[in-house]
C-alpha positions as CSV (number, residue, x, y, z in Angstrom):
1,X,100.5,182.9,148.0
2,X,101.0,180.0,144.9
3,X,104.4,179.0,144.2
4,X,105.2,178.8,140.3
5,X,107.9,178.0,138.4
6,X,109.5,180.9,137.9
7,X,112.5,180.2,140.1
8,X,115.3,177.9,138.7
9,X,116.4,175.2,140.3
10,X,119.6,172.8,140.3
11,X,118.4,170.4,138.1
12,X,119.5,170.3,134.5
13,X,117.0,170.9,131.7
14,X,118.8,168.7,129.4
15,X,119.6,165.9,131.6
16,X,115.8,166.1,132.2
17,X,115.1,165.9,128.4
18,X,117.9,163.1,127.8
19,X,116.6,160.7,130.3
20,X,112.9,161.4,129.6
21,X,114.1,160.6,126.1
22,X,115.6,157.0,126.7
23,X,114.2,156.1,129.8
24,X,111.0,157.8,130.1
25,X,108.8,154.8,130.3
26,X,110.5,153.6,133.9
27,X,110.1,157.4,135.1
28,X,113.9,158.2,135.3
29,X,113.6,161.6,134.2
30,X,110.7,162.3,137.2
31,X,113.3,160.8,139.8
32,X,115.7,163.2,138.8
33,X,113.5,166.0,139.3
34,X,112.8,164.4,142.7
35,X,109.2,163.4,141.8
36,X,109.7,159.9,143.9
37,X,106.0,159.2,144.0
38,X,105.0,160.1,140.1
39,X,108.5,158.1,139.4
40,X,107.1,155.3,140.4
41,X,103.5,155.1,139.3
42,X,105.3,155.7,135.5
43,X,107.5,152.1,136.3
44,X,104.3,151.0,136.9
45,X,102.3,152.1,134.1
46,X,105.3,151.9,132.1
47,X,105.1,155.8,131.6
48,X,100.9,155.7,131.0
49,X,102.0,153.1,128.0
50,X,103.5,156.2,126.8
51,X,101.0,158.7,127.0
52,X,101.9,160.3,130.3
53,X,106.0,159.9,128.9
54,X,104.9,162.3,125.6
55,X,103.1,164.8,128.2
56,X,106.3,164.9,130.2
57,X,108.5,165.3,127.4
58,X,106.5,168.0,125.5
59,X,106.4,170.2,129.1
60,X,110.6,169.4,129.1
61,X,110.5,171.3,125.9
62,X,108.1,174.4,126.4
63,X,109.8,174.8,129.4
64,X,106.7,173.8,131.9
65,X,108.1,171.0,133.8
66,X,109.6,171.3,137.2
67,X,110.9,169.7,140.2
68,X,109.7,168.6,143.4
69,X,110.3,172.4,144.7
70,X,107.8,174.0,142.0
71,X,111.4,175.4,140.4
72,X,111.8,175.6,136.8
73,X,115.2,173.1,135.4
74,X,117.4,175.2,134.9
75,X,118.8,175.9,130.9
């Protein structure tokens, strides 16, 4: 059985959005979510020089990103 998000979780959709907005490039907004490991490969990369940042912030929006748990961020 394949978890998707269709549960909600705890974590704030627009806290999500805000930091992946101004701090997207050191991965703030995937250490919220509880996405340690991804968090820091974005510091790294600094957010895929931006690429991987846009990605992130375009699933924020549709609604496609989650956290750690597979939930959905909850609106």
């Amino acid at each position: 059985m394949t978890t998707t998000a269709t549960q909600t979780g705890q974590k704030s959709w627009v806290v999500a959005l805000v930091l992946c907005l101004f701090l997207g490039m050191l991965g703030a907004h995937r250490f919220y979510a509880g996405k340690i490991g991804t968090g820091i490969l974005q510091i790294l990369t600094f957010g895929g020089l931006g690429l991987w940042v846009l990605i992130d912030l375009i699933m924020i929006l549709v609604g496609k990103f989650a956290d750690k748990d597979g939930n959905a961020l909850a609106r």
